[in-house]
MARLUMPA-14510 format. One line per 2 residues: their letters; for each residue x, y, z of C-alpha. Coordinates in steps of 0.1 Angstrom, whole numbers, padded with zeros to 4 digits. Layout:
! residues N
a	X:Y:Z | ...;
END
This chain:
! residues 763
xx	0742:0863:1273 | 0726:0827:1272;
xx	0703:0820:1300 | 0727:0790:1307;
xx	0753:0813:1316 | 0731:0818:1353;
xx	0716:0788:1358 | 0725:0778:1390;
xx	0734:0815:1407 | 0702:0822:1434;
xx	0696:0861:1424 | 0668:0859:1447;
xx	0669:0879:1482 | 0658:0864:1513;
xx	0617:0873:1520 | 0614:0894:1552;
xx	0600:0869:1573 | 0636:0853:1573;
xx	0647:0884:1594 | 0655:0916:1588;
xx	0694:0916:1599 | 0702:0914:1560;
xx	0682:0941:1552 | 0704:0975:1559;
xx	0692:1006:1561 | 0729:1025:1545;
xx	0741:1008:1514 | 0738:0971:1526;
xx	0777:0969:1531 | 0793:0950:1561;
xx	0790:0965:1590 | 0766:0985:1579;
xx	0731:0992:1599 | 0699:0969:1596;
xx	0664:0973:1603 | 0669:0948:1625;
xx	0648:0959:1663 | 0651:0993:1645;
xx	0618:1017:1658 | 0603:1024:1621;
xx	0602:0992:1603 | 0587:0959:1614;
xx	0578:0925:1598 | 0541:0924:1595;
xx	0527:0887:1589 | 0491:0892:1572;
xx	0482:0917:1550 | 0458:0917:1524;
xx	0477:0922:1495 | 0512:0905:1503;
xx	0517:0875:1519 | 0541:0893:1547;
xx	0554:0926:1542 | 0581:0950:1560;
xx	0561:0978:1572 | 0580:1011:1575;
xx	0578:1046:1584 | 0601:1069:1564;
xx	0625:1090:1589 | 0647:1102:1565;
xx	0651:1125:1536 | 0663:1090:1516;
xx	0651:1064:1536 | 0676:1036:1519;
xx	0667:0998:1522 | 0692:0977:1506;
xx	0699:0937:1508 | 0731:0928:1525;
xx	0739:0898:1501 | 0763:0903:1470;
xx	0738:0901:1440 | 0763:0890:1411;
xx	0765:0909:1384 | 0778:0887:1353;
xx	0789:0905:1317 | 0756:0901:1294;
xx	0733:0893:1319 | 0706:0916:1325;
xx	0686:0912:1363 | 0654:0929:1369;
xx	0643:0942:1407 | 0611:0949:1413;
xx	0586:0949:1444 | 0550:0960:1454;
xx	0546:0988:1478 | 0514:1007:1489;
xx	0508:1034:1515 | 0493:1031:1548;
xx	0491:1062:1561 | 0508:1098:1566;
xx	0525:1114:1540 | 0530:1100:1504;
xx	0562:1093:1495 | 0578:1087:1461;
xx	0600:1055:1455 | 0627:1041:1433;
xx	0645:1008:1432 | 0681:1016:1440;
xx	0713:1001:1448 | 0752:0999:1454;
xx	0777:0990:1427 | 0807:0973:1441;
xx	0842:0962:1426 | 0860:0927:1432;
xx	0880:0943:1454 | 0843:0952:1475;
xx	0853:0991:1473 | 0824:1013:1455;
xx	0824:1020:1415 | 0820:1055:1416;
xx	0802:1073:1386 | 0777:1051:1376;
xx	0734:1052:1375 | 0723:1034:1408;
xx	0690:1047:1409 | 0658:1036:1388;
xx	0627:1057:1379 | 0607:1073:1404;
xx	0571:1062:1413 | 0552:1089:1433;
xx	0524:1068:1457 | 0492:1089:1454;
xx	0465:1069:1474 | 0459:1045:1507;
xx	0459:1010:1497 | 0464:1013:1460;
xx	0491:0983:1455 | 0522:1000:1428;
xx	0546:0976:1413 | 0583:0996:1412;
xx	0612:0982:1392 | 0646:0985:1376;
xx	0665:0966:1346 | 0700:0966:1360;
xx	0734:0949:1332 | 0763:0957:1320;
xx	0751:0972:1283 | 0737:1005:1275;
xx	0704:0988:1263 | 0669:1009:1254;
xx	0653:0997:1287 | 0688:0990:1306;
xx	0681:1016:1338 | 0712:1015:1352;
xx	0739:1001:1327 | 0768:0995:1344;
xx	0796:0979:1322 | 0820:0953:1330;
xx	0831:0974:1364 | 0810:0961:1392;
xx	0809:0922:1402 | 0782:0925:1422;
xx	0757:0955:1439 | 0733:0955:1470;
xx	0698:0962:1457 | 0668:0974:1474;
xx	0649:1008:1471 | 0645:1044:1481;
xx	0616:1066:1495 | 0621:1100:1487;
xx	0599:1131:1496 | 0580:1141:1531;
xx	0588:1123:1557 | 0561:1104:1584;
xx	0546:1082:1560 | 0540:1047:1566;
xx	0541:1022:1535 | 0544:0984:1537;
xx	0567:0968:1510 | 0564:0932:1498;
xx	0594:0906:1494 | 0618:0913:1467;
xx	0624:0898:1432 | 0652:0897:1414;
xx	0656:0878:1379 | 0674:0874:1349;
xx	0658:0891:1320 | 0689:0886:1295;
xx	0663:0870:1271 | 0644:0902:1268;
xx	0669:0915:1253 | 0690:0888:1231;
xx	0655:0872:1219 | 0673:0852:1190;
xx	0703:0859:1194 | 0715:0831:1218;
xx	0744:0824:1199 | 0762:0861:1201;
xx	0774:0879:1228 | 0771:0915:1222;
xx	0800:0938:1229 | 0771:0966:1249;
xx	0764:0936:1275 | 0799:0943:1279;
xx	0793:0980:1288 | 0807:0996:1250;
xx	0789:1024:1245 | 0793:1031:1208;
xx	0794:1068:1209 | 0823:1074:1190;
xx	0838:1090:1223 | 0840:1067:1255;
xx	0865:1042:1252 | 0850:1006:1245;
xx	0885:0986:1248 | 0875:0962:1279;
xx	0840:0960:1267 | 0853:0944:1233;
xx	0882:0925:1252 | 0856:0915:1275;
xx	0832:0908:1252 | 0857:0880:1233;
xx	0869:0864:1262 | 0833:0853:1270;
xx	0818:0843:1239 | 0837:0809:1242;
xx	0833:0799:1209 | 0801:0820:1200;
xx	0800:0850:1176 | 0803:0888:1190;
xx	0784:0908:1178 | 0796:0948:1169;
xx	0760:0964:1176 | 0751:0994:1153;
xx	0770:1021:1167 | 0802:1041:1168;
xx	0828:1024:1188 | 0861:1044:1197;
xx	0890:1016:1205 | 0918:1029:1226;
xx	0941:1001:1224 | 0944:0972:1200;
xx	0921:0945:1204 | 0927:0909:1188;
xx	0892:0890:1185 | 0895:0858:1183;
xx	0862:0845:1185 | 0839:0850:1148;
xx	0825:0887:1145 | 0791:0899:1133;
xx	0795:0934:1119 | 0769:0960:1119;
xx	0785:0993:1140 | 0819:1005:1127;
xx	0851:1011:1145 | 0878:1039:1153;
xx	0916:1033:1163 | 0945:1058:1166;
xx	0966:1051:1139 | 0993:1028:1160;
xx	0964:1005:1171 | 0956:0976:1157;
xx	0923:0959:1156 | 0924:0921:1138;
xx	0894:0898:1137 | 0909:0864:1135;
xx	0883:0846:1125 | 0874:0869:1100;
xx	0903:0882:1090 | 0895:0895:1051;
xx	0887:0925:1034 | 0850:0928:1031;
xx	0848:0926:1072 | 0875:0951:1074;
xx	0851:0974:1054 | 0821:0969:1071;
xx	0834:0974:1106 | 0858:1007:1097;
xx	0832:1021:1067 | 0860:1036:1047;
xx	0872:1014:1021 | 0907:1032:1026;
xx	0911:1027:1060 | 0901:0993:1061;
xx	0927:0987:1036 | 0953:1002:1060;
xx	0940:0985:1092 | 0941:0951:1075;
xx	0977:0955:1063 | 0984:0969:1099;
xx	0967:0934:1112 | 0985:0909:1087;
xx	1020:0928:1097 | 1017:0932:1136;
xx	0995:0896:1139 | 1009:0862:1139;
xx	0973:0844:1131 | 0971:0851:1097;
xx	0998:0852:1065 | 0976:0862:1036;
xx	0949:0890:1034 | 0922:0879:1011;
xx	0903:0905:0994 | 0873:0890:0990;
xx	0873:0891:0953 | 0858:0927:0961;
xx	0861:0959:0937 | 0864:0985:0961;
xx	0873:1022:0958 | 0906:1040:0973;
xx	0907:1080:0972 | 0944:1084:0978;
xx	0976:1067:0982 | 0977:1044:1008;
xx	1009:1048:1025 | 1017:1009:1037;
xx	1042:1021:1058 | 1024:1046:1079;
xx	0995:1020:1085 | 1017:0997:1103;
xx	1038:1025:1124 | 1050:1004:1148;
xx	1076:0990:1123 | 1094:0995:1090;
xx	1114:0961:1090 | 1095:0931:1082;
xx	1110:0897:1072 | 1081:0867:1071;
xx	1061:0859:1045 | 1026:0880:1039;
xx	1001:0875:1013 | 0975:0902:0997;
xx	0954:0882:0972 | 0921:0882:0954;
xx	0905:0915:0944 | 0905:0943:0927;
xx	0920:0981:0940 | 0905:1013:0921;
xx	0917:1043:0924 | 0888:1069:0921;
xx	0890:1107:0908 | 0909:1125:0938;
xx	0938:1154:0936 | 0954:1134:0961;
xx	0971:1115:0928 | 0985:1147:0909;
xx	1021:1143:0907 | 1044:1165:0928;
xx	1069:1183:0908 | 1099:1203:0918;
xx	1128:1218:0906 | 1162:1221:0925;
xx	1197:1233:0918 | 1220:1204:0928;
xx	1259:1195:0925 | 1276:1162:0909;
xx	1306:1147:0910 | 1314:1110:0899;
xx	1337:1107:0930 | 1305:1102:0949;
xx	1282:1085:0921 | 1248:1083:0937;
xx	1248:1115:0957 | 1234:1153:0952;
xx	1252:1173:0968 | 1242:1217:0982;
xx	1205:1209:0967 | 1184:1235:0971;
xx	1150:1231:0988 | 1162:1194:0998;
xx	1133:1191:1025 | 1106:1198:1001;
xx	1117:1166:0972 | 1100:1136:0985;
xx	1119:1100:0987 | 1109:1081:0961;
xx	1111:1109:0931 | 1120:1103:0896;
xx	1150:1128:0890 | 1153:1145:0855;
xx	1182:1164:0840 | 1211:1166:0819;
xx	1231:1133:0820 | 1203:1110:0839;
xx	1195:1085:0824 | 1161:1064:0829;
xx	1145:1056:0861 | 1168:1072:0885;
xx	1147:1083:0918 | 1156:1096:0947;
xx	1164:1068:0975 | 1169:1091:1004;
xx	1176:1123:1022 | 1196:1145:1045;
xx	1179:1177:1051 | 1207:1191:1075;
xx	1237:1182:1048 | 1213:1194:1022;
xx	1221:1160:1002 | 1201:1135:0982;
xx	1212:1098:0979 | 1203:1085:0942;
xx	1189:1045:0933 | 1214:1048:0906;
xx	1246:1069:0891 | 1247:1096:0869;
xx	1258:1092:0834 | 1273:1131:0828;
xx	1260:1150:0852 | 1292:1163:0864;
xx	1292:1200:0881 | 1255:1221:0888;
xx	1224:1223:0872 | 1189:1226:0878;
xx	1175:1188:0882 | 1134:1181:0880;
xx	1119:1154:0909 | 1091:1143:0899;
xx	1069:1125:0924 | 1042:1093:0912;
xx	1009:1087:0935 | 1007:1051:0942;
xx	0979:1031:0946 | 1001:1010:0977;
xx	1034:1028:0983 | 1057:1008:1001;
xx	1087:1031:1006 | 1085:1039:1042;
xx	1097:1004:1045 | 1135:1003:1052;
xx	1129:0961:1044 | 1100:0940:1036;
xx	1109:0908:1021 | 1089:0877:1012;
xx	1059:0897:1005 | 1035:0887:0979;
xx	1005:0906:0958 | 0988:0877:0940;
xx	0953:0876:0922 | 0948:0913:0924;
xx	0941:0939:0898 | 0949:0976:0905;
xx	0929:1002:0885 | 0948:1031:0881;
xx	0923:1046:0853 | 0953:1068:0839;
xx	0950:1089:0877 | 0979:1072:0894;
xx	1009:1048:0897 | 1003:1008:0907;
xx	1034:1002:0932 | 1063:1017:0948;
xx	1082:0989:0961 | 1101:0994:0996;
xx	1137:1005:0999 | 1150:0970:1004;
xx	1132:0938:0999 | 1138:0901:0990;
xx	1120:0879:0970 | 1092:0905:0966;
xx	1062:0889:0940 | 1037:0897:0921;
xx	1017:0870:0904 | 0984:0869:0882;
xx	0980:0905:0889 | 0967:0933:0867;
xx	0984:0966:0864 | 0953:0983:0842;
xx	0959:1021:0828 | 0988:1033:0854;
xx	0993:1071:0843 | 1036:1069:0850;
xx	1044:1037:0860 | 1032:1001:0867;
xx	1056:0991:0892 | 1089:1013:0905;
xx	1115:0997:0925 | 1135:1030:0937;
xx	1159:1018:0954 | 1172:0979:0959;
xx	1134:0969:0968 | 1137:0949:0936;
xx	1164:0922:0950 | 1152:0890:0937;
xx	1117:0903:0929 | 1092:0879:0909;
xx	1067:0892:0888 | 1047:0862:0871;
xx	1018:0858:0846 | 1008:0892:0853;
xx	0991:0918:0829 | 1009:0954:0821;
xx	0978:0979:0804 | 0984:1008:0794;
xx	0963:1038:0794 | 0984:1054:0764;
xx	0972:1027:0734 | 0958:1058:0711;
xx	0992:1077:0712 | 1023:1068:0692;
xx	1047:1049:0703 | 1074:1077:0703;
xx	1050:1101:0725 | 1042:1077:0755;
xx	1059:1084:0785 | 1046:1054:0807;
xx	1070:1023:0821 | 1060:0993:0830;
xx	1082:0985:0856 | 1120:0992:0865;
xx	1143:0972:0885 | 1178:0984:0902;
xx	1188:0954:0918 | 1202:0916:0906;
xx	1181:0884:0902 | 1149:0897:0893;
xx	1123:0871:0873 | 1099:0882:0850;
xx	1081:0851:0835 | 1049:0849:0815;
xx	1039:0884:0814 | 1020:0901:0791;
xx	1019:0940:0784 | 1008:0964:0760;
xx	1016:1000:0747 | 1040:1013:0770;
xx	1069:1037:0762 | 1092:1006:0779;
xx	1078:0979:0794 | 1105:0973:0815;
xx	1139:0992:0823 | 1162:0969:0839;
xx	1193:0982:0857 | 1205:0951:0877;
xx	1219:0923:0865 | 1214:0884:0860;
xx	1176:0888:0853 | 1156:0856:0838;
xx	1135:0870:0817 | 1111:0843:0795;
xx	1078:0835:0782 | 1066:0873:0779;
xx	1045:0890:0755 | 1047:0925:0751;
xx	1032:0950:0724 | 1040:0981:0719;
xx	1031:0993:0681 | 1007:1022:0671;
xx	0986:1031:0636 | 1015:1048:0624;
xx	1031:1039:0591 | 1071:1045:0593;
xx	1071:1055:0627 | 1098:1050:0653;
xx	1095:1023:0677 | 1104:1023:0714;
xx	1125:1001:0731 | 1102:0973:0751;
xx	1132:0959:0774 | 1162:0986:0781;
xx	1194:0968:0798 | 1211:0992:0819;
xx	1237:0967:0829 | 1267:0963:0810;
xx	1279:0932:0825 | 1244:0917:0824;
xx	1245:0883:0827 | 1209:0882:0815;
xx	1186:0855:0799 | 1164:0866:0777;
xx	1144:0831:0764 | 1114:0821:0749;
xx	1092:0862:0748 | 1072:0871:0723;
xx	1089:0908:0714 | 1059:0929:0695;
xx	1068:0960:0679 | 1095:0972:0697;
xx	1132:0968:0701 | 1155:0955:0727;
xx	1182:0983:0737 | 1216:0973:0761;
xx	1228:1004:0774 | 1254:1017:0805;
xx	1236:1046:0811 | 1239:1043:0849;
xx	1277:1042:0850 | 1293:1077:0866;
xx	1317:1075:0843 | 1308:1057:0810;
xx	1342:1055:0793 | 1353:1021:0796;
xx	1381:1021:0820 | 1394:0986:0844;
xx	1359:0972:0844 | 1335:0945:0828;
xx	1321:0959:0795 | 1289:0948:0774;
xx	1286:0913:0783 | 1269:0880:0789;
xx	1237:0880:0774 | 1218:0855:0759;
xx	1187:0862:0739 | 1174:0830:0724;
xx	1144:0812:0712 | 1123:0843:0710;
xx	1097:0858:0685 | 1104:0891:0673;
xx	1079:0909:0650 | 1070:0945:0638;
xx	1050:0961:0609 | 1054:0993:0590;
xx	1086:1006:0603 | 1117:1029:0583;
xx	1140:1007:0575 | 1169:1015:0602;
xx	1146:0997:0628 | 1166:0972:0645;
xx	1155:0946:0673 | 1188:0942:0688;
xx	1204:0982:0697 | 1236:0986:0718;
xx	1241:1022:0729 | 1275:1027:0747;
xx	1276:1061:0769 | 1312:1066:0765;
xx	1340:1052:0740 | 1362:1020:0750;
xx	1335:0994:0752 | 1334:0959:0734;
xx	1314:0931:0735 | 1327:0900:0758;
xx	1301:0875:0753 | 1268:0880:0729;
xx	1246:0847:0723 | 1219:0855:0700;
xx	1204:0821:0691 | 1174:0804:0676;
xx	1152:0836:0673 | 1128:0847:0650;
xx	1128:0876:0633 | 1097:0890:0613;
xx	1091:0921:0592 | 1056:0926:0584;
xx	1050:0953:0554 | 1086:0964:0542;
xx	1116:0954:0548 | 1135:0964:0573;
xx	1180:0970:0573 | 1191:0943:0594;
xx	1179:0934:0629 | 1211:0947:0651;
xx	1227:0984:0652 | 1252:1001:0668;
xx	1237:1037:0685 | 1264:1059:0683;
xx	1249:1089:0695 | 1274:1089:0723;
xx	1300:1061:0711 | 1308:1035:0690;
xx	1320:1001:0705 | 1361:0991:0699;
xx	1360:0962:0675 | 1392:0950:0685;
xx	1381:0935:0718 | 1351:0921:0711;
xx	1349:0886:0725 | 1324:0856:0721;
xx	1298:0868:0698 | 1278:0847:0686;
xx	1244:0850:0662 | 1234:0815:0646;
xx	1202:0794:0640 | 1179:0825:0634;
xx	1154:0829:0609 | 1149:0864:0592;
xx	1113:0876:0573 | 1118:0908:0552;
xx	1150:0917:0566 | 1178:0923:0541;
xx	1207:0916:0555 | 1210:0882:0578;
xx	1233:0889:0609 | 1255:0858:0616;
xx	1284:0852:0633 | 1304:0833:0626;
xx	1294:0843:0591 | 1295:0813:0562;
xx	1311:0829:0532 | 1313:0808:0497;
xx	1342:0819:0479 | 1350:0812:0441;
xx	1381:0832:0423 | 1378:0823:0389;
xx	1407:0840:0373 | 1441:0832:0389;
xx	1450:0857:0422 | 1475:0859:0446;
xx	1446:0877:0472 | 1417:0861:0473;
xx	1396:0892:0493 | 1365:0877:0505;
xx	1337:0896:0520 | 1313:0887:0548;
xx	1289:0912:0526 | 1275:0932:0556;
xx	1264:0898:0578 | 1288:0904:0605;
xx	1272:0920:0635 | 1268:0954:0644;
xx	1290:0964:0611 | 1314:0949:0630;
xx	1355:0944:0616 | 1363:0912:0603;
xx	1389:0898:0631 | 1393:0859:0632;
xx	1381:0830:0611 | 1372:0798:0619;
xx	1383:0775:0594 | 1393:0777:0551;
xx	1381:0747:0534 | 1389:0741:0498;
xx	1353:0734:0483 | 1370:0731:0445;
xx	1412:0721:0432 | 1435:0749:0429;
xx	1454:0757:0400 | 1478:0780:0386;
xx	1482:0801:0360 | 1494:0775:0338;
xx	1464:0753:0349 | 1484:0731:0371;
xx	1474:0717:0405 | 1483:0733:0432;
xx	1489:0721:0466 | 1501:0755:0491;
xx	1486:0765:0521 | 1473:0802:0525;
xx	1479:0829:0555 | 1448:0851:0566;
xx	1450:0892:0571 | 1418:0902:0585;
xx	1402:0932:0588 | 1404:0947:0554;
xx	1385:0967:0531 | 1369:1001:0533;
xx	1349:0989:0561 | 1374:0959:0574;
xx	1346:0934:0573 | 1368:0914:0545;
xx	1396:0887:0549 | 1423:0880:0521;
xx	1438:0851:0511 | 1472:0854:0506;
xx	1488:0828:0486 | 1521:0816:0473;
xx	1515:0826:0443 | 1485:0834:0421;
xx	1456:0803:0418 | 1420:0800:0409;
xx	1392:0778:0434 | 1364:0781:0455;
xx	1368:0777:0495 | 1341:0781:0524;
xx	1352:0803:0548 | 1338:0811:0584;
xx	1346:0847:0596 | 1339:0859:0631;
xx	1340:0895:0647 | 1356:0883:0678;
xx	1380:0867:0693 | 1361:0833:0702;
x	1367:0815:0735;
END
């Protein structure tokens, strides 16, 4: 409390001489009795030792004198009382300052020290000073601390012991003595002048309320101590941190002035719970959009469940910010991976449900499910206990009856999945260190435009970040870094992802990651994907690769521009279709992969960058652009840079649709995929059939089913060696494989034509 805060309130009590009708002898309320004419007290004029005193004789067991006038008592402000007193004659009492605490309301605040130390007289005439330190704080010194509940108190003293004594007391003092205790620290108003206790136990809530409404524009201060918080408190004015605070969970405490991580540490000591407390503040507060993390490295010990720390709320729909720091997860068993095993039923009829699962309450939401026709990053999105049913992020390839699933459930550093919707929210500038203990991020059920930018994903053990259910709508990751903490192993035995997306218009620009089994597993569809870099090679000579980017999508409507594609392959997939034979539906198409560098080194030669795998039979292509890439073997050479994985079905030829593979540039690759393929033609000896072959170019080993254009590059002639002038008809789809056209003419000629040959059907 600043000394300025008083100036101008009279503490001081009228002297004696003035009358004693103010001074009464009960607890100096109105109405109450005064020594005024009473038969044992009387003002005596000259004395030796006081200029005028009140000479009594003590009649009672507690002979009370108190001072009628409201003394105000103001939060911070510290008054002492104090008087002289010596014994005439008779017995020797003992004596105390004292007094009575009243509310605005003028009734009594029970349950508070109103009493100061005792001082026993022991000799005639011997002149003893008695006092009391009376505030609001529980101060070393404070004798009766009295918190923020009293507004004012009658003061005086007490004599205690035998009775008949006769003493003569000199005229009161009372002063403000705030200074004593703020010495330097004018500028701060301290949350014990406010009556917080800092035990850990009592409930400091008005002191710290109180404490901020006064400070008017000054810092308060958080004294050393334990304080327990029973309601959330919003402190607008700065705060100077050296106890620490408690909550209940549902509580929330923001510092608005100070509103970053490294305050949130200091005042709840655990780095965990301050990260919990500040998300709770940044979600249930309207003063601040962005968290900053002070650039700090600090230490979690478990998954922080982002969810639970706001309680109050699982929807959330304005923008938020966590930025600038860096999140480690230290060596706990709270990150061991849960992992169960349930009998479960399938049917495509209701594609993304379990159905009679056994143990249902025991599989977490948020668990990766593993079994017989699942295919990547399928996780459980949510559950009924009482219908024993799971609801699955994705479908089930061929799954179709019972069987004995896995669920396999990540530790995340932030695990957003108790949200039901939290859109606009950003991570940006912050690395989390996963060390190969935990996951990064589980993103909430539902979201929009959910980013990550210049953020660091460093050594998750499973996964970097996991979208399990549509948490991924719209989702931006930018000019982050993917590490892995599975660079020694070969590429075929890592099991870690990157990320994994199940909803549509995701962007990931500019990224760079490294060693992963996938870096990322996309099941949604038109996803931008450009300006990446990600490497995912080993020491191995000749061994397989794994695919970087797996398209889940059929109908993908992807862009694929501008990445640099290291050591791995790029695989287009319908894994997540219930029923993977094509039947009245879109099959494999529009994709567009262009402009991008694709390299690899010491792999067999059946390596391919480019793999379609089709679940079920049926499935063409409607709409391939694969244009102005670069395609680079380093050591020997590879096959070609597209395949066909048959392991389930091949693709039906006959429908393909708008291929097209042009302007690419091939380094150690035998074969040159085009389409429409450029074939020169000479038939030297007259022939009815010219058969020309696209010798192998033709994507995919795909039939030869329309051509372009025939242009006559030399004369025709006959078998006579005359000119000839007919026109021939095309038959495609010849040969052993049916990758050839023929000529047919009129009759047999010789000549050289340039033919263009296509797979498809172009449009």
């Amino acid at each position: 409390m600043n000394k300025a805060v008083t100036d101008g309130i009279t503490f001081m009590p009228p002297k004696f001489a003035d009358g004693l009708d103010v001074w009464s002898s009960e607890d100096g309320t109105v109405g109450s009795a005064t020594y005024e004419g009473a038969l044992n007290a009387i003002y005596t004029p000259s004395d030796q030792d006081f200029a005028g005193a009140l000479e009594m004789q003590k009649t009672e067991a507690v002979q009370r004198l108190r001072y009628m006038g409201q003394t105000q008592i103001l939060p911070g402000c510290y008054l002492r009382v104090k008087t002289r007193i010596k014994a005439i004659t008779g017995n020797l009492p003992t004596v105390r300052i004292a007094a009575w605490a009243g509310a605005s309301d003028d009734t009594h605040v029970p349950n508070l020290t109103e009493v100061g130390p005792e001082i026993s007289l022991t000799t005639y005439g011997e002149v003893v000073e008695v006092s009391a330190i009376i505030g609001t704080g529980l101060r070393n010194g404070v004798d009766m601390p009295w918190g923020v509940g009293p507004a004012y108190g009658h003061f005086g003293l007490d004599l205690t012991g035998p009775n008949g004594g006769i003493i003569r007391i000199d005229d009161f003092q009372i002063e403000d003595v705030t200074n004593v205790f703020l010495r330097d620290m004018l500028s701060m108003v301290d949350v014990r002048d406010f009556g917080a206790i800092g035990d850990g136990v009592v409930d400091d809530f008005a002191a710290f309320e109180a404490a901020d409404a006064a400070a008017n524009g000054r810092e308060v201060l958080i004294s050393a101590g334990s304080y327990y918080l029973g309601d959330s408190v919003t402190l607008q004015s700065p705060v100077k941190i050296e106890g620490t605070v408690t909550l209940p969970a549902d509580k929330t405490f923001a510092m608005v002035q100070n509103f970053d991580m490294p305050h949130y540490i200091r005042v709840f000591g655990s780095e965990d719970e301050a990260l919990r407390k500040a998300f709770q503040a940044l979600i249930n507060g309207v003063g601040h959009e962005t968290l900053d993390l002070g650039g700090l490295r600090f230490d979690i010990t478990k998954p922080i469940d982002m969810q639970s720390a706001v309680a109050t709320r699982d929807v959330f729909s304005q923008r938020r910010v966590i930025r600038n720091g860096q999140i480690s997860a230290r060596n706990s068993s709270a990150w061991d991976t849960e992992v169960f095993t349930s009998q479960a039923s399938y049917s495509v009829n209701d594609a993304r449900t379990l159905k009679n699962v056994t143990n249902v309450a025991n599989i977490p939401i948020g668990s990766l499910v593993e079994g017989n026709g699942v295919g990547r990053e399928v996780y459980v999105r949510e559950k009924n206990i009482a219908a024993k049913e799971l609801t699955l992020s994705l479908p089930l390839y061929d799954a179709e009856g019972s069987q004995t699933f896995s669920f396999r459930r990540f530790k995340y550093i932030l695990d957003f999945s108790g949200f039901e919707k939290l859109d606009k929210f950003i991570i940006s500038d912050v690395e989390f260190q996963c060390s190969g203990r935990c996951s990064a991020v589980l993103l909430p059920k539902t979201a929009k435009a959910f980013t990550f930018k210049d953020c660091f994903f460093t050594a998750p053990k499973d996964r970097g970040i996991t979208s399990f259910a549509k948490g991924d709508q719209g989702m931006l990751v930018d000019q982050c870094q993917f590490i892995s903490d599975e660079a020694p192993l070969a590429a075929a035995d890592r099991t870690s992802i990157g990320l994994n997306t199940n909803a549509n218009d995701v962007k990931l620009r500019d990224n760079r990651a490294t060693y992963f089994r996938h870096f990322a597993v996309l099941a949604g569809g038109n996803t931008i994907f450009t300006g990446n870099h990600y490497f995912q090679g080993d020491a191995q000579q000749g061994s397989p690769r794994t695919a970087g980017l797996v398209l889940t999508e059929q109908n993908n409507r992807a862009t694929i521009v501008g990445n640099y594609i290291d050591n791995n392959f790029l695989e287009w997939t319908n894994e997540h279709d219930a029923e993977p034979d094509f039947l009245n539906e879109f099959s494999f198409s529009a994709l567009n992969i262009s402009d991008n560098t694709f390299v690899v080194g010491h792999v067999a030669p059946w390596f391919s960058f480019i793999v379609i795998k089709p679940y079920g039979p049926g499935h063409f292509i409607k709409g391939l652009n694969v244009n102005g890439n670069s395609f680079r073997v380093i050591g020997d050479e590879i096959d070609r840079i597209e395949r066909l994985d048959t392991s389930f079905a091949s693709l039906d030829f006959d429908r393909v649709i708008n291929v097209n593979f042009a302007n690419n540039a091939f380094s150690n690759v035998t074969t040159h995929t085009v389409c429409p393929v450029k074939v020169s033609h000479t038939e030297a000896s007259p022939s009815q059939t010219w058969a020309i072959d696209a010798e192998g170019k033709l994507p995919f080993g795909a039939q030869a089913q329309a051509v372009d254009s025939v242009v006559l590059t030399a004369p025709l002639s006959d078998n006579t060696g005359s000119a000839y002038h007919g026109v021939p008809y095309v038959q495609f789809k010849q040969g052993p494989n049916q990758d050839q056209i023929y000529l047919q003419w009129e009759k047999p000629v010789s000549g050289s034509a340039t033919v263009h040959v296509r797979i498809d059907d172009a449009l």
